[in-house]
N, C-alpha and C positions, 0 to 999 in steps of 0.2 A: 258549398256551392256546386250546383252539376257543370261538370268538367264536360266543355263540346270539344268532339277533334279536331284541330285548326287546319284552315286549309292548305297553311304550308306545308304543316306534317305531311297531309294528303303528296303534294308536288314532292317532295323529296322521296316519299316511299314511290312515286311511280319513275324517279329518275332512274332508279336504281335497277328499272327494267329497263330503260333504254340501251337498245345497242348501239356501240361503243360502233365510229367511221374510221376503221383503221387507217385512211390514209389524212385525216385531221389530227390525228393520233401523235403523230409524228414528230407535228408542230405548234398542237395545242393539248391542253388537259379539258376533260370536258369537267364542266363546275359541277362539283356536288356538293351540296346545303348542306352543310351538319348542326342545322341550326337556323333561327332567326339570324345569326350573327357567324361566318365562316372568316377562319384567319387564312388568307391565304399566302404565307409565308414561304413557302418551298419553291423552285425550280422559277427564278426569276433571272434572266439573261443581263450580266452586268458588262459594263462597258466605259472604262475610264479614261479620259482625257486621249479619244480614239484612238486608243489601244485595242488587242481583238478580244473578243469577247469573252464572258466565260459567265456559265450557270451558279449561281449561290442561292442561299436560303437564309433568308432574314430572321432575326437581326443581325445587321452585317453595318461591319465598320470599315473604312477601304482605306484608312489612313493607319490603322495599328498595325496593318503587316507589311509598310515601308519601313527599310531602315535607318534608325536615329541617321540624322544627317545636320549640319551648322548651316546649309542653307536656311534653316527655320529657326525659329524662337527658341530659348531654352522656356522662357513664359507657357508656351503651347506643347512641350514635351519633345522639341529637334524634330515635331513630324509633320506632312506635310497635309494639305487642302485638297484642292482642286474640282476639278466638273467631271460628272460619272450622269451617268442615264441607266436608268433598272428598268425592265421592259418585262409585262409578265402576261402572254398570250394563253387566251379565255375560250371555248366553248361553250354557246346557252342554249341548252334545249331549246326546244318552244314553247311549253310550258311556262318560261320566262317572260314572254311576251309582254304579258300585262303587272309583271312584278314591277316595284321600282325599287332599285337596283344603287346602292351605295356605299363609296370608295371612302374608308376610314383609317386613316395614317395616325399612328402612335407618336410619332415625330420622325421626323425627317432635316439633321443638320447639312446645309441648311441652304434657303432659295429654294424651296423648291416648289417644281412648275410641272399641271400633272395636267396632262394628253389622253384622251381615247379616240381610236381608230384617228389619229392626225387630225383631231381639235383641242386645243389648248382649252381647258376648263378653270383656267387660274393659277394664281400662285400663293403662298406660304411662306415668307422670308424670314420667320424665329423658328430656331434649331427645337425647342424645348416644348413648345404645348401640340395636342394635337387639331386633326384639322380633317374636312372631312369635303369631299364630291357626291352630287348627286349624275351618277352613269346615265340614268335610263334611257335618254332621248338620243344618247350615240351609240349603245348598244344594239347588235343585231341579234336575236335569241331564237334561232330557225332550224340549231343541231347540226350546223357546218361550219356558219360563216366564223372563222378566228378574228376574234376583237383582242386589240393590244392596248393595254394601260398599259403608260408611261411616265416614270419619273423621275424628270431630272433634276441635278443638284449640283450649286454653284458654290464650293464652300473657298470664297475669297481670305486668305490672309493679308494683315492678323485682323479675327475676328473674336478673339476672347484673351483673360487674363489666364487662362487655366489650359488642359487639353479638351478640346470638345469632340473631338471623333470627326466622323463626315459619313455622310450618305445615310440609308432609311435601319437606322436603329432599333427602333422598337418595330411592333408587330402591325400589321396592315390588314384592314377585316373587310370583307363584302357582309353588308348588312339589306337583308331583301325583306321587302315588305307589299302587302298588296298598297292598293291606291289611297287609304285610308290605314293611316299609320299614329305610333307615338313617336314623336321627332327624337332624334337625337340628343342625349341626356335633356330628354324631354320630363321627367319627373322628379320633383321635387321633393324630399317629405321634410315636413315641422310637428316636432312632437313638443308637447307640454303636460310634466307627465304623462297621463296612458294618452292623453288628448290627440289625437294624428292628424294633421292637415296634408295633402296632398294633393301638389299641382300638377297638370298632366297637360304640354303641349301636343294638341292631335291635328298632324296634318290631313289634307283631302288634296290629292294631285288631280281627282278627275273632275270635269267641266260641268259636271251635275252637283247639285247642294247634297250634301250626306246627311240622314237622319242615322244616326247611332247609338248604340248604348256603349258607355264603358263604364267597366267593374272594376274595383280594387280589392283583393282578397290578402289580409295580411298574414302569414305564415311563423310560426316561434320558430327555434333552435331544430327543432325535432319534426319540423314539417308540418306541423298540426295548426290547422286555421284558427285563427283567434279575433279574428274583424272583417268585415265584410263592408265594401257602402259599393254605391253604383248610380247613376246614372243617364236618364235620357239626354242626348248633345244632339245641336244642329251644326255642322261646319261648311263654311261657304266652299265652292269650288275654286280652287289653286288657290287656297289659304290654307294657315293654321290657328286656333284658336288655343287659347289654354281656359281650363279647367279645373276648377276648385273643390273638393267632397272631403269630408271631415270622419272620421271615425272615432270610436272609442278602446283602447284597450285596455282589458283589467288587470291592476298592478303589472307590468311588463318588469323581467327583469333589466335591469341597467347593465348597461356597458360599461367594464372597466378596465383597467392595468390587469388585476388579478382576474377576473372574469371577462373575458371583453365577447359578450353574449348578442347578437345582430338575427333582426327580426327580416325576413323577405316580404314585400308589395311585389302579388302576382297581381299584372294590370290586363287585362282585356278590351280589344276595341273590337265590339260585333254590331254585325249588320243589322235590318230589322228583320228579318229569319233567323237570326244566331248563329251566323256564319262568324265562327272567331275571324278577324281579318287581319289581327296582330296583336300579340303579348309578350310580355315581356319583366323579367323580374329586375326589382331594384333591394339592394342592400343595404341598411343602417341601422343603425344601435337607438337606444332610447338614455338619453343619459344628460347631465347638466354641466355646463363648467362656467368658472367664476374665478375674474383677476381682482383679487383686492389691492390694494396700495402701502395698506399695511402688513398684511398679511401672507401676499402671494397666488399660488394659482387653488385653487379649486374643484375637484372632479365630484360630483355626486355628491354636495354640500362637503367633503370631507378638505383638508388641505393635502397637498401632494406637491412636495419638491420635485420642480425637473429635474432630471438627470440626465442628459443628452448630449448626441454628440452631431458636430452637421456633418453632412456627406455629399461631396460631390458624385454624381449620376457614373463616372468610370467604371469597369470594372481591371484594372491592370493591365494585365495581360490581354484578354479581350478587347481593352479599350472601351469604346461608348455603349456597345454589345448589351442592350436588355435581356440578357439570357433571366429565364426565371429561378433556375437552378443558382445562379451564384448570384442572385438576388437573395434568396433563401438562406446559401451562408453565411453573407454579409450578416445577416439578419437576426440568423441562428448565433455568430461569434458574441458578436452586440451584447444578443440578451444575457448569455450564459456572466458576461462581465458585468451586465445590471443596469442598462439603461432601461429607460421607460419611457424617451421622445427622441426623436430626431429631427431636424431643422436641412430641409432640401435646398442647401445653398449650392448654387445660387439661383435656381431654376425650380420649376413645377415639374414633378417625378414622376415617372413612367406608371402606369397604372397597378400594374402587379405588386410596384411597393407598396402602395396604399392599399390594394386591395389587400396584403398579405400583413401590413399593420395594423388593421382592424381586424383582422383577425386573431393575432398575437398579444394586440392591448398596449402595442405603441404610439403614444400621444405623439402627432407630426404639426412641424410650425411650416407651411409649402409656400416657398417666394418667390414671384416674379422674376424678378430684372436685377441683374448688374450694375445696371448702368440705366440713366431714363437720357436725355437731349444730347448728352455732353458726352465726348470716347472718352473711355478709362483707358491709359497708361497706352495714350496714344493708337489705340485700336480701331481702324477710322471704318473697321467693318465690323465693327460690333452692335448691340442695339439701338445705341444710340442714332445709325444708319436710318433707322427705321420706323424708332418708335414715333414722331408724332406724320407717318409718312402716311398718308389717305389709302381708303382701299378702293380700287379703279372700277369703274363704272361696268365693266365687262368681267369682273373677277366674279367667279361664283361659287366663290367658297360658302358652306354654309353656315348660317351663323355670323356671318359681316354684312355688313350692308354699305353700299357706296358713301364714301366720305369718313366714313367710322374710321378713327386711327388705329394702325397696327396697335397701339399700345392699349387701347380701347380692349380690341378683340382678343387679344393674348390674356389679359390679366381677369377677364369674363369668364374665356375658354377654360383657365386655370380653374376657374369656381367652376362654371355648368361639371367639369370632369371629376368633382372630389367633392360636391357640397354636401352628397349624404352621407362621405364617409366617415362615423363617428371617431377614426383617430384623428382626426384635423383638428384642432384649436385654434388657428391663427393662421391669417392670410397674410404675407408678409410684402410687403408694397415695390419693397427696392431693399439693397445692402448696402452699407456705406456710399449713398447716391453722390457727397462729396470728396466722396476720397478718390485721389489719382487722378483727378479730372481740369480741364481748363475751360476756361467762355464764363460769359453769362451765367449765373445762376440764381437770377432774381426773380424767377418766374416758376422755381422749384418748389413753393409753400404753396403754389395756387396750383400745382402740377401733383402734389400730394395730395389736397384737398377733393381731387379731381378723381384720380387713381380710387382712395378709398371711397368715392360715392359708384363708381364703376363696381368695386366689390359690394357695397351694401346693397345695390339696387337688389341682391336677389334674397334680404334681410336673413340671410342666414343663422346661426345662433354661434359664428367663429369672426372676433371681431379680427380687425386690421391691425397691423404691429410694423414697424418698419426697424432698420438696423442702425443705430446710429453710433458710428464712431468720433464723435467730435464731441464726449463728453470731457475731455481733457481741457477743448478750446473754448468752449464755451461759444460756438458758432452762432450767431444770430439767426443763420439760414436755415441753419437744420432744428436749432428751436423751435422757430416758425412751422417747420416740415413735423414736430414730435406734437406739437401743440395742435396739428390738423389730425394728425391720427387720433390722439387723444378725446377731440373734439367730436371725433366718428367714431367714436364707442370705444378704440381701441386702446393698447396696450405699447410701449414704449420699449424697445428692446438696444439692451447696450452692448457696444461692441470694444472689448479689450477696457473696459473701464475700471481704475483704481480703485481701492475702498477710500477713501477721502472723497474721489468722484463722485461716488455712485451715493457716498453721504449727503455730498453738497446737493445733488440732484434732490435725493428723496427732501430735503429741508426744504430746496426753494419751491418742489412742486408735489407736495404731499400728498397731493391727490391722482397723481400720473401712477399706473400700476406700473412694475418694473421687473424686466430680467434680462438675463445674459445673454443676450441672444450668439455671442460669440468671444471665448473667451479661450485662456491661454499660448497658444500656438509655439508650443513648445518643442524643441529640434531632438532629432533622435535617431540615430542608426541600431536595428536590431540588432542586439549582441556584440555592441561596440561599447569597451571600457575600456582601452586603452587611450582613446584620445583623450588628450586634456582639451575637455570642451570643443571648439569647432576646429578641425584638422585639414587643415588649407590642400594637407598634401596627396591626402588618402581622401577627402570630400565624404569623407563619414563624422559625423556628431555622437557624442559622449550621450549612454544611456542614463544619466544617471538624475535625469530632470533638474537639469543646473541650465541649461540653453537654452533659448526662449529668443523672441524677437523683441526688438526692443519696445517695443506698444505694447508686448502681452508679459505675461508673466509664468511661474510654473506651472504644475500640477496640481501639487498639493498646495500651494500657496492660495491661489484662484479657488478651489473648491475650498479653502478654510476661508475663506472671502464672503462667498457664497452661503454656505451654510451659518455662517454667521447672524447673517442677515436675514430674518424674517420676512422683509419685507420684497426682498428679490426672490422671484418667482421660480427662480431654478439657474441652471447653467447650460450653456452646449457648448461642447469641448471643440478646437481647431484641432484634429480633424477623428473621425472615427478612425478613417481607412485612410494611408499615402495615398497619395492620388497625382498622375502621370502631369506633368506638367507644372509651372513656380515653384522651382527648388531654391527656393531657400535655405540658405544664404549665400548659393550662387545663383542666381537668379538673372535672367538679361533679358529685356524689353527687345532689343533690336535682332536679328538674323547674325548667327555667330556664336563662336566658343567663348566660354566667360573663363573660363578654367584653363587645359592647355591645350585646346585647338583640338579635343574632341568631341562630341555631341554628349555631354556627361558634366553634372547629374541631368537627369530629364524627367526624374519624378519627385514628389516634394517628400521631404522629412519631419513631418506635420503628425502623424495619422499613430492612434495606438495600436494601430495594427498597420504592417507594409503590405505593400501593394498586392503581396501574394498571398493575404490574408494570416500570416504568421502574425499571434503575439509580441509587441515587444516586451518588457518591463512594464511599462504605466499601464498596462492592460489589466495588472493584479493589483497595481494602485489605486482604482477605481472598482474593482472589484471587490477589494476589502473597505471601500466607504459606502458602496450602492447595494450592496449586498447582505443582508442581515440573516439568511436563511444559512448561511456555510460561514465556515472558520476559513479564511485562508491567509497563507501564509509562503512567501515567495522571496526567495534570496536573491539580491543583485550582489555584484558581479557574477561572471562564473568563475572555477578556480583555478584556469588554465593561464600557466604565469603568463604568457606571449602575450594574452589581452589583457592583461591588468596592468594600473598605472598605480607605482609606490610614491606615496610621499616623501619627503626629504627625510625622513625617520624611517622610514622602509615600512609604514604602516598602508594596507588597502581600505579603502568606505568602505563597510557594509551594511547595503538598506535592506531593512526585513520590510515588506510592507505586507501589514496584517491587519484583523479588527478582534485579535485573541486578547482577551485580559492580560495576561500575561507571556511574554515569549523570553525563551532560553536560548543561546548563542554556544553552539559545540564546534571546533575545531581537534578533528583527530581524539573524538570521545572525551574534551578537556573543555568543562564550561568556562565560557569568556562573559558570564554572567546574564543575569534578566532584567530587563525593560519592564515596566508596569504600568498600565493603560490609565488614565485619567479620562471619565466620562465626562462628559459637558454637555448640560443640556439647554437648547433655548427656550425662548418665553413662551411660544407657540408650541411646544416641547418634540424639536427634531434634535436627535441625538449623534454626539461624535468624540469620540473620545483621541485622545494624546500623548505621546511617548515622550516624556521630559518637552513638551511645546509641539513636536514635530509628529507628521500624521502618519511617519513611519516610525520606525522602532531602526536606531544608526550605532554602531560600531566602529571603529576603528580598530586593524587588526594587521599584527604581522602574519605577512604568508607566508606560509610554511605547505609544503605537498601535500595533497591528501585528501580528506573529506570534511567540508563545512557543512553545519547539520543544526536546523532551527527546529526548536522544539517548543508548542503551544498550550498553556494553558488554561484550564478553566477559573474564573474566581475564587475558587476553592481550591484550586493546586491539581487538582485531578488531569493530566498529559490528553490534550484532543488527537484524538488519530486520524480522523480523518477529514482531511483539508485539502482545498485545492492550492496549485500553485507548486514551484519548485522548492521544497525544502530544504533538498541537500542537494550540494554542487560537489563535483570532485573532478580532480585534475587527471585529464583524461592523457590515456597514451596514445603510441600512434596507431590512425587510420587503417582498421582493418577489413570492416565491413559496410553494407549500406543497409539501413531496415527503410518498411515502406508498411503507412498508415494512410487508408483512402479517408473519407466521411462520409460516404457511402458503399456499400457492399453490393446493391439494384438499382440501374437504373429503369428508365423508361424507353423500351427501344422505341420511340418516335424521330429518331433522329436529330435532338437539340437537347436533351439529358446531358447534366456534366456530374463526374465523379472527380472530386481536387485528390489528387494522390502526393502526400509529404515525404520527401527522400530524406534520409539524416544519415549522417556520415558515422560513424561508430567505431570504439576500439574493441578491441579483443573482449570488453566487463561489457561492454552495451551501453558504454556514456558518449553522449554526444562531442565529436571529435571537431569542438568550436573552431578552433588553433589551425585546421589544416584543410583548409578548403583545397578541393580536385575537380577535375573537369567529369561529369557524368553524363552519361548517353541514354536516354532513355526510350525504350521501341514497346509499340504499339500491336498486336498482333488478333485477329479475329474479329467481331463486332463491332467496330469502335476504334476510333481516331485519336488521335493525340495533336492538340491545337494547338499548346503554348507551352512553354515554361518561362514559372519567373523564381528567382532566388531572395527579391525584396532589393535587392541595391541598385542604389538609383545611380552608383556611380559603375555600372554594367555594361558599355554598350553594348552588346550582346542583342541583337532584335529577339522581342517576346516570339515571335513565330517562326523563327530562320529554321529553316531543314524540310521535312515533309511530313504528311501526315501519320508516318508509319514510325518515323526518326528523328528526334530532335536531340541537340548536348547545349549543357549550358553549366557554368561554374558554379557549385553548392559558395552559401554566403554563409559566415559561423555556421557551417555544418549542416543546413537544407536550403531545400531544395523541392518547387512544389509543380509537378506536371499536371494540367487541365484533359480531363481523356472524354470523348462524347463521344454518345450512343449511336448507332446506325439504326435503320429500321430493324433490325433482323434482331429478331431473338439467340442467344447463345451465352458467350462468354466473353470478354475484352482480359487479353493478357498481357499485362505491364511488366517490362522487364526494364531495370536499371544497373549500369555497369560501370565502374570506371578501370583503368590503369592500377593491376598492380594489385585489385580489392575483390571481393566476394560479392556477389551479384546478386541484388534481390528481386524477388518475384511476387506478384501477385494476379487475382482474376479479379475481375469484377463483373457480375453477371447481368444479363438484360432482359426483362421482359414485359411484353405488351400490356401496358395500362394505359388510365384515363390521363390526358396531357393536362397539364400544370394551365396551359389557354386552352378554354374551354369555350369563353364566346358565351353569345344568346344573352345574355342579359343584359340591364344599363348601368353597367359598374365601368 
């Protein structure tokens, strides 16, 4: 297809010759395009709860760097809310003139109410989807005049059962287009094999009828055109129409786990001279899924076990903070231990995870609501605030239309923003919509009914799924609620449900497809063996997967549950990551210490990874069941007598958890014998094998000083060497050293690049000095800042950000200890230095230089 030069390109190559009004300069940035689509995330003037002001760069959370306090919830992490206004003063050529000109919010928790030059353009009352202004009519674009957007943000406590952050989170885009545009997640695509349908809503802002052509050019892997269709359209003036054109592609490769391969629609809307007047590219895969009843889920005709874990939107230490950088380790940790889906509970996720899961080839289940009419756990500003609350006749958001209920437009907005992304599977309605709630709830099956016709209107090929935990009581209501999903193509997901349950289920409704949509929620402090089980006094929990809440159950127990069953479509584990906010099992609804009158624990003990992304234990437990490509093999306890707990015999647990055929047991070079794997296969033939019944391989052992040492082998006897996971522990002496491990060695000096830098405490040998946590200091020097530090203990109060950006200290937990360090604009080197009392100091650099940013903008993903 001949490529014309769009006349936006033209407008941005000539802004770039405009001179720059030094004295506007001052107080405004003049706007440069970097794209159909510009983030403008930097240098935005915040201002909270009329305090004075100060410049930040979004995403930005204004609640994570108060410190924990009992005025608040321990439910909400002891941190606070409140009203903030972000004000970010604009420059428009004139050239701009006749562009139209639109303000695109990632999310913003929550209320919030956005302003240009002092007119209120509407409001946004859910924290979690995004939402989007059309500027153009209050903008003045003349090369002087300073235009302020404005937005503010009412985040009323309590407004959630978890921590939700507060203020503009994710990223905020100006998106410029001539008068004659493709709207806002304005295109659709359905494929049926190579078959391509694609829908294309094209607005026309000006007061004359548009005669247009628009083109769809579809693009492989490798950039190379592979379909082409197009188009003559008529669109009335100040309307938008959608549009229909069909393609062909031959054999396309499919999208998967193992390949997850995404085809680009480069779309065109030209004039009748071929004046490009807007394009813009969209991303998705070609590929099929399928829930059976019997059998499970589906990908590209083959079966495939979920493996998944849900994840609330935090990031710890940063809090609500969409950085894409620790989006990416999040991400990065995940796969390496083996999942293949995640489940965005409880809310619709930031776009970069999506985007960067279809990338990766992670199957995501993305859910609405918490809650739909009714407060959860007394939350009386939660969605239920909201959801069936009308959109106001003057609001002009776009995308709503007056009288539409908030809950209407959020659980749309959730589709229009993720419907082509081939990792989606499932739209998920609501979570346990009756659990923790009071009132009425006999209007919640026609309220389901309702929700899932709102998702199918735009017949996507990801049916609806909602969360039900009432598979224990057998609730009428939410029967009614699983039988309307079902009814709407979709799929039945159970939340903490028994194997008897989830038996009786599959017997009564054999035809309802079935999975876990949430299962285990098992209690767990990193590197915590010494408690017997839950430790009232120290608020650390036993690693040892014996703890559990009382509706869920273990680790291994749940996924032997699971895998059992053929016909349940997978699991998703409570939780991947700790996440700030409901510690259970001290946990407290009301404002106040639950524990002894300090703001602690304030983050939950859920997650197989803690908040600061360190492994715990079940991170190789899951590792060695999802993972078939590596041996591993990992020792619990460690062998530092302080943390360990003897039985009345003086004997220690010891769990290997592995998927070796066979493993060996050394203490001080003296085998304590071998374990030997029993394969078991099912009828569908997914495969899992057992160590005398249990899906580890268990010990009992006197301790003795020294070195514990698992050794794995092959079916044939032949020694694996190389495995992931801790094999040998040893009882470490005392505290001499600190060593430091970043996950990155470059970042991207753009100024929001994060490098996690892991401290570990170490003896004289270089074994981790579990036993004797110290207070460390760690400084920041050259390129680059130093944000947070967190250790993972939720019983810490410690604020993740207390100190400056050059200096922070905070107490190593079993022996690390992880600092967050981000890039400045400048190129060079960022030098970390960690020190404590008494110990040997470590160092490192980590270097920066100018590349292409992680948000890139311009297209409709």
């Amino acid at each position: 297809m001949k490529r014309i030069v769009s006349v936006l390109t033209l407008v941005a190559l000539l802004m770039l010759c405009l001179p720059l009004r030094l004295e506007a300069k001052e107080t405004a940035d003049i706007f440069v395009m970097e794209g159909r689509t510009t983030c403008i995330n930097e240098d935005w003037e915040f201002q909270k709860d009329g305090a004075a002001s100060e410049l930040v760069t979004l995403p930005h959370d204004y609640s994570i760097s108060e410190p924990f306090n009992t005025d608040y919830e321990a439910e909400s992490g002891f941190l606070p809310g409140g009203k903030a206004v972000y004000r970010k003063q604009l420059i428009f050529p004139e050239s701009f003139a006749d562009s139209r000109i639109v303000l695109s919010c990632g999310g913003v928790y929550m209320n919030a109410e956005v302003a240009v030059n002092g007119r209120k353009l509407g409001t946004h009352p859910y924290g979690y989807t995004s939402f989007a202004f059309d500027l153009t009519r209050d903008l003045v674009c003349d090369g002087k005049t300073v235009n302020t957007i404005e937005v503010s943000v009412d985040h009323e406590l309590p407004s959630s059962r978890w921590y939700s952050g507060s203020g503009i989170y994710r990223d905020v885009n100006l998106i410029v287009t001539a008068d004659q545009y493709v709207a806002e997640d304005g295109i659709q695509i359905k494929t049926k094999g190579g078959l391509t349908q694609i829908s294309a809503v094209i607005g026309n802002d000006s007061d004359q009828s548009a005669s247009l052509r628009i083109v769809h050019a579809i693009m492989d892997e490798n950039g190379r055109e592979v379909a082409e269709t197009e188009k003559q359209i008529q669109v009335k003036p100040e309307s938008t129409a959608v549009f229909e054109l069909k393609t062909e592609v031959k054999n396309p490769t499919l999208w998967s786990c193992e390949h997850p391969v995404q085809y680009t629609c480069h779309t065109e809307v030209l004039a009748e001279d071929g004046t490009v007047l807007d394009e813009t590219d969209t991303r998705y895969g070609y590929r099929t899924t399928r829930f059976d009843p019997d059998t499970g889920f589906y990908l590209n005709g083959k079966p495939v076990k979920l493996k998944g874990v849900c994840l609330h939107h935090d990031q710890g230490a940063l809090g609500a903070a969409a950085y894409p950088a620790a989006i990416d380790r999040q991400l990065d940790l995940l796969q390496k231990m083996g999942i293949n889906a995640i489940r965005t509970a409880h809310n619709p996720a930031d776009a970069y995870l999506l985007e960067q899961c279809s990338r990766r080839g992670i199957l995501v289940v993305e859910e609405a609501f918490d809650t739909w009419t009714n407060a959860k756990n007394h939350n009386d500003y939660d969605y239920s605030s909201i959801f069936a609350e009308p959109i106001s006749a003057d609001n002009e958001i776009l995308g709503g239309e007056a009288g539409m209920s908030w809950a209407q437009y959020d659980i749309q907005q959730m589709v229009k923003d993720s419907m082509n992304e081939p990792c989606v599977i499932l739209y998920s309605i609501g979570n346990e919509i009756l659990g923790n709630i009071g009132g009425d709830v006999s209007a919640y099956p026609e309220l389901a009914e309702q929700l899932c016709g709102w998702v199918n209107e735009f017949h996507t090929d990801k049916p609806v799924t909602i969360a039900d935990n009432m598979t224990l009581k057998q609730d009428s209501v939410q029967l009614a609620m699983d039988e309307a999903v079902v009814s709407a193509g979709g799929v039945v997901g159970l939340n903490y449900a028994t194997p008897e349950s989830m038996d009786d289920m599959h017997e009564a409704w054999p035809e309802w497809p079935l999975f876990g949509s949430e299962t285990v929620s098992t209690y767990g402090s990193r590197g915590e063996y010494r408690a017997k089980g839950i430790d009232q006094k120290t608020y650390q929990v036993s690693e040892y997967d014996t703890e559990c809440v009382e509706w869920g159950n273990t680790a291994r127990q749940s996924w032997l549950d699971t895998i059992q069953r053929d016909y349940i479509a997978g699991e998703f584990v409570w939780t991947g990551f700790d996440y700030l906010g409901e510690p259970e099992p001290w946990n407290g609804l009301e404002p106040g210490s639950v524990t002894n009158g300090e703001p602690i624990p304030h983050s939950s003990y859920f997650g197989i990874l803690d908040t600061a992304g360190l492994p715990k234990d079940s991170y190789y437990f899951y590792q060695s069941q999802w993972r078939d490509d590596m041996t591993v093999l990992h020792i619990l306890p460690d062998w530092n007598r302080k943390n360990l707990r003897k039985n009345l015999f003086g004997f220690v647990v010891v769990n290997v958890y592995t998927n070796a055929p066979v493993v060996e047991l050394f203490l001080n070079g003296k085998s304590l014998g071998k374990k030997t794997a029993e394969l078991h296969t099912t009828d569908l033939g997914y495969t899992y094998q057992t160590y005398g019944g249990s899906l580890s391989a268990n010990w009992q052992v006197w301790w003795r000083a020294g070195e514990l040492e698992a050794v794995a082998y092959d079916a044939e006897g032949n020694r694996i060497e190389s495995t992931s996971g801790r094999s040998i522990v040893r009882t470490s002496g005392a505290p001499s050293g600190l060593t430091m491990e970043t996950n990155r060695e470059e970042l991207n000096a753009d100024g929001t690049d994060l490098a996690y830098v892991t401290i570990s405490l170490t003896d004289s040998s270089g074994n981790i000095a579990s036993d004797a946590d110290q207070n460390v200091t760690v400084t920041v020097e050259g390129d680059g800042k130093l944000l947070a530090l967190d250790n993972g203990n939720a019983a810490d109060p410690t604020g993740y950000q207390e100190g400056t950006e050059t200096e922070r200290n905070r107490n190593t937990f079993h022996g690390k200890l992880v600092a967050i360090v981000q890039s400045t604009k400048k190129e060079g080197q960022i030098r970390i230095t960690a020190s404590a009392e008494g110990i040997t100091d470590a160092k490192t650099v980590v270097h920066t230089a100018v590349r292409k940013s992680a948000r890139t903008g311009g297209t409709n993903e």
